[in-house]
Each structure stands twice: as structure tokens, then as C-alpha cells.
C-alpha positions in Angstrom: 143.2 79.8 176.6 143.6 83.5 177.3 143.0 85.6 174.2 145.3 88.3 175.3 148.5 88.4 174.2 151.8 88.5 175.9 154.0 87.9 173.2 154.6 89.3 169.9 155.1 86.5 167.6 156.2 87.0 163.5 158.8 85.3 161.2 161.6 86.4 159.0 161.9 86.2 155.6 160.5 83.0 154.2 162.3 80.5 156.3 159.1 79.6 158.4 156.8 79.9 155.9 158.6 77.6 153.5 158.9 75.2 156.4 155.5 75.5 157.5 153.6 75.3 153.8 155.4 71.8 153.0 153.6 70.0 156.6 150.4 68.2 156.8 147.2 69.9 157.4 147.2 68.2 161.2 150.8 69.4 161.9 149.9 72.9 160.4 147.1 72.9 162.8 149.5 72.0 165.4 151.8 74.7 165.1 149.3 77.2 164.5 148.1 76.0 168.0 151.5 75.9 169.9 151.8 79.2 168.4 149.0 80.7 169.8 149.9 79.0 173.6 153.4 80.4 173.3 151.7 84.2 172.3 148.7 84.0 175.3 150.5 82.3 178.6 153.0 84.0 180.2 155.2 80.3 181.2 155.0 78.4 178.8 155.6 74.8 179.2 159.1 73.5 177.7 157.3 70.8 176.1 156.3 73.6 173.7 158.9 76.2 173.9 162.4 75.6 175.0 166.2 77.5 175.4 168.7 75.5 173.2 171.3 75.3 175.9 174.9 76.2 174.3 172.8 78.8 171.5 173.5 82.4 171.1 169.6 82.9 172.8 168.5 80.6 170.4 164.6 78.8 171.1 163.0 75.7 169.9 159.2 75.2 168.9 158.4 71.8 169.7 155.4 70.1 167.8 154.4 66.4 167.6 151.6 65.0 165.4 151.5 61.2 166.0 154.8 59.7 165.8 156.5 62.4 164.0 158.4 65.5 165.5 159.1 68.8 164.6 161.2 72.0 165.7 161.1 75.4 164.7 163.5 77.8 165.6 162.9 80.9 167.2 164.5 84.1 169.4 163.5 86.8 170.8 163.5 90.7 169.7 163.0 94.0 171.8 161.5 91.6 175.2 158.3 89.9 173.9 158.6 89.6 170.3 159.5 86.4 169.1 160.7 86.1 165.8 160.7 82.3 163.5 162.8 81.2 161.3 163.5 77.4 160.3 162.2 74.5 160.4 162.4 70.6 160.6 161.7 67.2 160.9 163.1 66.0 164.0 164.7 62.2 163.5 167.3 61.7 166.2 167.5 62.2 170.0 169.5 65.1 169.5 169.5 68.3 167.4 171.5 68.4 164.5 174.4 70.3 164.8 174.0 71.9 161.2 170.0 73.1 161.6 171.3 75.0 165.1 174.2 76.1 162.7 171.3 77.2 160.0 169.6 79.0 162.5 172.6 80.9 164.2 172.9 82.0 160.2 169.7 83.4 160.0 169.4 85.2 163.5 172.8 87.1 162.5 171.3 88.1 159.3 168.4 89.2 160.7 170.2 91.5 163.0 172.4 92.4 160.4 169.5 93.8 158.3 168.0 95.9 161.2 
């Protein structure tokens, strides 16, 4: 993987970092690995890293560690820098409704502050 980066990745407040402390070891190691491919290639897979159609710019982290899934939202700031904020443990075929609700939150505050 190319050690260069191409995006700036950070998170606000404690939204990610609350998420993020509460996984397993193995899906810590996962996002921490996902993070790293969405900050070094320049298109990266939507496996990984995907538009929420219908979102206000709105992106979703996409990790799986054996037969559980989980998303972290994400947008972008200033061009490359990517900016996370929550988290969760993905259950249905769909997104719910109220974490993409959370998240639109957050990003507004977050905007709001700057």
C-alpha cells in the first residue's frame, strides 16, 4: 500500500473515538486498516468507502470482521480531508434512518463550530 497520503483523515469531537474504543481488538485492527486504504489510494473501492445516496455529502466506512458489520460515518472538509464522526453496528440490509439522522446532526454542528 502506498505510504503517501492523499487524504487527510481526523474525527470530531468524541463520536468516533467513543465508537471505536467499545469494538474488538480485530475490528479495531480493521478500521485502523480501512482507514489507512481510504488515506493512501486515490479510488478507493466502495466496498470500503461509499456516498450515502439521498445525504447532505454524507460517506460511509464500511468494515466487516467475520459475520459482523460495521459503518462509520464520514464527510469531507476543504477537498481531501475527511472528517469521522459516528459509529455502528450494522444489523439490517439497510441503514437506519435515525444513525444517517445522528450523523446529519453532527456534520451541522461541526460546521456550525467552524
Amino acid at each position: 500500500m502506498n505510504s503517501e497520503f492523499v487524504r487527510d483523515i481526523r474525527y470530531y469531537k468524541r463520536f468516533y473515538l467513543d465508537f471505536f474504543e467499545t469494538q474488538k481488538p480485530e475490528v479495531q485492527k480493521k478500521f485502523n486498516w480501512t482507514l489507512q486504504l481510504i488515506a493512501t489510494i486515490d479510488r478507493v473501492p466502495e466496498k470500503y468507502f461509499k456516498h450515502i445516496i439521498g445525504s447532505s455529502g454524507l460517506y460511509e466506512i464500511r468494515v466487516e470482521a467475520g459475520s459482523d458489520i460495521f459503518r462509520v460515518f464520514s464527510f469531507f472538509d476543504k477537498g481531501k480531508l475527511v472528517i469521522l464522526i459516528n459509529g455502528f453496528q450494522k444489523k439490517t440490509q439497510k441503514t437506519p434512518r435515525k444513525e444517517i439522522t445522528l450523523a446529519e446532526r453532527i456534520k451541522k454542528m461541526y460546521f456550525d463550530e467552524k
